[in-house]
N, C-alpha and C positions, 0 to 999 in steps of 0.2 A: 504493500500500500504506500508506505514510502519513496519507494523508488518511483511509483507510476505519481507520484504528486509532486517529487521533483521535476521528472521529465514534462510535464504540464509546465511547471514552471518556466523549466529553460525555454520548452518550445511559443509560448506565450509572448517572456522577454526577445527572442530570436526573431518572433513577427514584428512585435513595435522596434525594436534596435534597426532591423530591414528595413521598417518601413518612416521611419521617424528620426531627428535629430539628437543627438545621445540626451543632452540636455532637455529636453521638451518632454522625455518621456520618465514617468514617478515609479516607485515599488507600488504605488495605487494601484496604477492601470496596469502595470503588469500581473498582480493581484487578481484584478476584475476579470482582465484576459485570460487566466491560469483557474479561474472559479475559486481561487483561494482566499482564505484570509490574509490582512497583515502580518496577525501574528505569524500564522502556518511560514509565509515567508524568511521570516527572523530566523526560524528552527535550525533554515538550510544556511543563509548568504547573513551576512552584519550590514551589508548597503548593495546598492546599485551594483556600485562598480565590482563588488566582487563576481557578479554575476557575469558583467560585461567581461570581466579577464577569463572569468572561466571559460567562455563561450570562442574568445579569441584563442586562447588555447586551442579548446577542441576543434577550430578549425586550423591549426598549422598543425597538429597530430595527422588530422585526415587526411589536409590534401598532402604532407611529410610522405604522408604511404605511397601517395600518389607516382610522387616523384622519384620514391627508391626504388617503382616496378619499372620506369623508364628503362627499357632493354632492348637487345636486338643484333643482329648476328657480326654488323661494321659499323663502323660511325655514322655513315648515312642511314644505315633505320634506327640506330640510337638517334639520334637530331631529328629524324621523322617522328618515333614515340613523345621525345621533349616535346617537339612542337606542338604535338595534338595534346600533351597531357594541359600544358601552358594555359593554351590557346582555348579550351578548353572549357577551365575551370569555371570562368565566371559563370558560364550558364550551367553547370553540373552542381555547382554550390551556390546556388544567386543570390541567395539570403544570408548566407554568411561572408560572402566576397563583399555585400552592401555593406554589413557589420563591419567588416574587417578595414574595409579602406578607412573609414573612422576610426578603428582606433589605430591603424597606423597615423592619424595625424595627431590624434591626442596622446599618444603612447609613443614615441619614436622607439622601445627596446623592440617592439611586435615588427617593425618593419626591418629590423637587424635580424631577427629570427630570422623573418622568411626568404631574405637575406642570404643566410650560411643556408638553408635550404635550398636555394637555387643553385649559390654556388659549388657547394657536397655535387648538385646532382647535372652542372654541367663539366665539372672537371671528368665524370662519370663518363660524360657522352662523348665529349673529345678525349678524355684518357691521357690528359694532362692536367697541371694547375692553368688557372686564368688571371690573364691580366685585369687591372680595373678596366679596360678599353673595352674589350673582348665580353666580360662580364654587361658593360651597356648596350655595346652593339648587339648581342644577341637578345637580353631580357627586356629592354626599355620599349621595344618596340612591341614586342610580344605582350607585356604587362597592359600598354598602353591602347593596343587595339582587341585586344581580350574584354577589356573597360567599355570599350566603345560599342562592341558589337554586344553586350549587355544591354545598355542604355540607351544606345545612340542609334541602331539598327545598322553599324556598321557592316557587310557582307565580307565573312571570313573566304580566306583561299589559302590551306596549310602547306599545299604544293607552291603556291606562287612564296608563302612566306619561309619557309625552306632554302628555296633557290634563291633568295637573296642574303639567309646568311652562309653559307654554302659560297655564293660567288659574289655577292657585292651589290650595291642598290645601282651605281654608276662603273661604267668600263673605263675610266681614265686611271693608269696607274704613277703618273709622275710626282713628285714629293710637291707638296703645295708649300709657298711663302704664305706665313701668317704676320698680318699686321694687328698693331693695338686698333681697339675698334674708336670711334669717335667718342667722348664722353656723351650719356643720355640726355635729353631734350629733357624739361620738365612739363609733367601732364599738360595737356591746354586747357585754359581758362577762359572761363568767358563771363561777362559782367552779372547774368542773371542768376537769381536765388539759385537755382536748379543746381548750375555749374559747382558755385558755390555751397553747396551742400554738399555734393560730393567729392570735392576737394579736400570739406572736413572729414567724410566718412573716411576716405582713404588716410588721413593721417588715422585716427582714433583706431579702424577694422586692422590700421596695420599694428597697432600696441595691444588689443585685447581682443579678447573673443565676442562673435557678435551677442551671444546671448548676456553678455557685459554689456553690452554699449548700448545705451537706453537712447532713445527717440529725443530726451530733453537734452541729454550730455553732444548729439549731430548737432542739435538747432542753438546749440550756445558756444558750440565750436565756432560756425560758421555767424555766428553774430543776428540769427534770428529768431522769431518767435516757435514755438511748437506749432500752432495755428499755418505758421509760413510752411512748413515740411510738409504740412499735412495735406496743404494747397498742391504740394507738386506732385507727394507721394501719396497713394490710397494707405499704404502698411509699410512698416520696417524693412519686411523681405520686400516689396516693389524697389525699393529705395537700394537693396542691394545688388538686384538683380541690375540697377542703373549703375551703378559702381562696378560691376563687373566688365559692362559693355564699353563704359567708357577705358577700361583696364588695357581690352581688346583693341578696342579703337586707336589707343595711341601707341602701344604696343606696335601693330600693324604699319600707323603710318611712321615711326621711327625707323622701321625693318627695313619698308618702303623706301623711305628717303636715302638710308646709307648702303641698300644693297648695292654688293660691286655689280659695274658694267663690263668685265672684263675676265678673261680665265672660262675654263670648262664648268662645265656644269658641275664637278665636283668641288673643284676652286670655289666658285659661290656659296658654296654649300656649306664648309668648313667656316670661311669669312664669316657668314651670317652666323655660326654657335659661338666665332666671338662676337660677333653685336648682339645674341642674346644674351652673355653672360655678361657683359661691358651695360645693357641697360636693367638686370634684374639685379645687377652687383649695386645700382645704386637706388632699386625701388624693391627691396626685397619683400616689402610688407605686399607688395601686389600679389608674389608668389601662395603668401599666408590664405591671400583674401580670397582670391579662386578656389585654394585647396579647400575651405571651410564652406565655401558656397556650392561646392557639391552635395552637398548633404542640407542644404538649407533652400535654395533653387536650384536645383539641377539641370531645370530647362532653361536658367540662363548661362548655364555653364556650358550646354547642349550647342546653344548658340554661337557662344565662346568659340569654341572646337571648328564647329560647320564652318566660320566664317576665314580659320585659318585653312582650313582644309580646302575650299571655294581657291582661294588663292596661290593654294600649293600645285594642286591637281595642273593648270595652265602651265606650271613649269616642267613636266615631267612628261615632256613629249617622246620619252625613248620608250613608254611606254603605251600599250594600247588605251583606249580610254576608258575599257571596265575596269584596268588595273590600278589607276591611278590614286582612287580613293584609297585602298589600300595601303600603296607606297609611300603616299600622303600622311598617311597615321603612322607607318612604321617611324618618318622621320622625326614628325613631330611627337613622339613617343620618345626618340633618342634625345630633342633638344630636352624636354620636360624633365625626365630625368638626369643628364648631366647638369641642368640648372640645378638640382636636388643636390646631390652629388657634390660639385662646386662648390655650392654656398651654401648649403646645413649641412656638412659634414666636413670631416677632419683627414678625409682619404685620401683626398686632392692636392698636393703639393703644387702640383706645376699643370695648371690647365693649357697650356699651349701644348705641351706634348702631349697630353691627353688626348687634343683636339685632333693632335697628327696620326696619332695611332689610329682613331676614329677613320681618320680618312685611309688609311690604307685598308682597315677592313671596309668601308663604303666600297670601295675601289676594286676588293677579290676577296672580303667574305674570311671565312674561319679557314680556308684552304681545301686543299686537294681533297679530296673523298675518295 
C-alpha cells in the first residue's frame, strides 16, 4: 500500500513538474493530483525539492541504461545506436526530459551528470577518450535538435545526422584565421514606455529569477507606474515573452551586421561563434533569460528558434532544401552550447582553439569509419 501511494505521488509531481514551472507548482497540488493528503506527503519527501531530485535522479538512472546498451559490431553502428539512443530520448521520456531540462538550469551538478554520461558512452562509440571539441560537435547538436523535435515539431533524419558527424556539416578543409570579433552593440532603444520596460526587464530577469521579479520592482526600474506596464503588457509572462523577442531581434541584427563577406562557407561559420561569444560574453544575463523562458513561454522561445533557423536555412545551399532545417539546428545547437560551455563553465581555457578544432571537425566529422 505504500509503495502504490508513493508511486501516485511521484507520478502526480512528474505530471505538474512536465507540465508547469518548478516554482508555480505546491506539495498542495501535487497532493490533490496524487489523491493524497498533506500529511501522507510528509511521510515520504520533507519538501518539494526533495521530490524534484528524486525524480531527476530517476531519470539519469534510466536513460544511464540507455546509453550503456549503445553497441554494435564497428564504430559506424556504434554512432548509429548513439545517435538513435540520443536523438531519441526526448520523445521516449517526454515528461521527464521536460522535468529534466529545468533542473539542469536550477541545479547545474544534474547537467554535469549527464555530462560524464554522454561522455563514458561516446568514448565507448569511438573507442577513445574525447576532446572538449569532439564532445560538442557531436552532443550539442544532437541534445539541441532532440529538444526541438519535442517541442518545436522539428522532423528528425538519424541517417542525414550520422553523416554529418561521421564527415563534417561543410567540405572545406583548410585551417581558418580567426579574428577578435567586434565589441557588442548595446540593445536598441527607443523612447517609448514599451522599449523602456524592457530594457528594465533585461537588467532585473538578468540578476534574479522571474518568479523574483514582481511587476512593481519592472515598473520602478524603468521609472513608471504599475498602471503604465499594465497598458503595454496584458501579464508578467506577455511582458517576457516581449523581452525575449527583442533578445532575438538584436541578437540577429548584430550577427547580421558583422557577418564576414568573405572566406568559405566554413570561414563564416567559425567567424560568427566568435561574434557569438564576443556578444553573449558581454550580455550574458540574455543567455539566463531565454534558458528560464523555456519553461515559462515556451512558445516564445518557439519563436526565438524559428526565427534563427528562417535565417540559417538561406545559407546552407550545399544542401537540399528538406535538409536544411535540420543542418540549421544541428549548428545552432553547436553555437548554444559552446556559448554554455565558454561562459558558465570552467572547461574552457582558450576559446579560439576550441573554435579551430570545431572547425576541423565541421570540415570531416569524427573520421574515417
Amino acid at each position: 500500500m505504500a509503495t502504490a501511494t508513493v508511486e501516485r505521488i511521484r507520478e502526480a509531481a512528474l505530471e505538474l513538474f512536465s507540465s508547469y514551472w518548478f516554482e508555480s507548482v505546491s506539495v498542495a497540488q501535487i497532493c490533490r493530483r496524487a489523491g493524497v493528503s498533506n500529511g501522507v506527503y510528509y511521510r515520504y519527501y520533507r519538501n518539494k525539492d526533495e521530490l524534484f531530485e528524486y525524480l531527476l535522479d530517476d531519470f539519469l538512472k534510466r536513460f544511464g541504461a540507455d546509453l550503456d546498451g549503445v553497441g554494435g559490431a564497428d564504430r559506424s553502428e556504434r554512432l548509429s545506436s548513439f545517435v538513435a539512443t540520443v536523438s531519441g530520448a526526448a520523445r521516449r521520456y517526454a515528461g521527464q526530459v521536460t522535468m529534466f531540462r529545468e533542473g539542469q538550469y536550477r541545479r547545474p551538478v544534474y547537467e554535469q551528470q549527464l555530462r560524464e554520461l554522454y561522455v563514458a558512452a561516446l568514448q565507448r562509440v569511438l573507442g577513445r577518450s574525447v576532446t572538449e571539441a569532439e564532445y560538442l560537435f557531436v552532443l550539442s547538436g544532437l541534445r539541441f535538435i532532440a529538444t526541438r523535435s519535442l517541442y518545436h515539431d522539428l522532423a528528425m533524419d538519424d541517417e542525414l545526422l550520422q553523416r554529418i558527424l561521421e564527415r563534417g556539416v561543410f567540405p572545406e578543409a583548410r585551417k581558418v584565421p580567426l579574428v577578435e570579433a567586434p565589441p557588442p552593440a548595446e540593445h536598441e532603444r527607443a523612447g517609448d514606455s514599451g522599449e523602456a520596460l524592457v530594457a528594465a526587464g533585461l537588467r532585473l530577469l538578468g540578476k534574479q529569477d522571474f518568479f523574483s521579479v514582481q511587476v512593481s520592482d519592472i515598473a520602478r526600474e524603468a521609472g513608471f507606474s504599475v498602471g503604465t506596464f499594465y497598458k503595454r503588457f496584458e501579464s508578467k509572462e506577455r511582458f517576457l515573452a516581449e523581452v525575449v523577442r527583442v533578445i532575438g531581434r538584436d541578437t540577429r541584427h548584430y550577427l547580421t551586421l558583422h557577418a564576414p563577406d568573405h572566406g568559405t562557407r566554413l570561414d563564416r561559420e567559425l567567424l560568427g561563434m566568435g561574434n557569438v561569444l564576443s556578444y553573449f560574453g558581454h550580455h550574458r544575463e540574455c543567455y539566463d533569460i531565454v534558458r528560464e523562458a523555456e519553461f515559462v513561454v515556451p512558445e516564445a522561445v518557439k519563436a526565438y528558434y524559428d526565427a534563427f533557423e528562417r535565417g540559417y536555412t538561406g545559407t546552407l545551399t550545399g544542401y537540399p532544401e528538406q535538409q536544411r532545417p535540420l543542418v540549421a539546428n544541428f549548428l545552432m545547437g553547436l553555437y548554444h552550447y559552446l556559448g554554455i560551455e565558454v561562459l558558465f563553465s570552467s572547461r574552457v581555457q582558450d576559446p579560439h582553439r576550441l573554435i579551430e578544432e570545431l572547425g576541423e571537425l565541421l570540415a570531416h566529422g569524427t573520421g574515417d569509419t
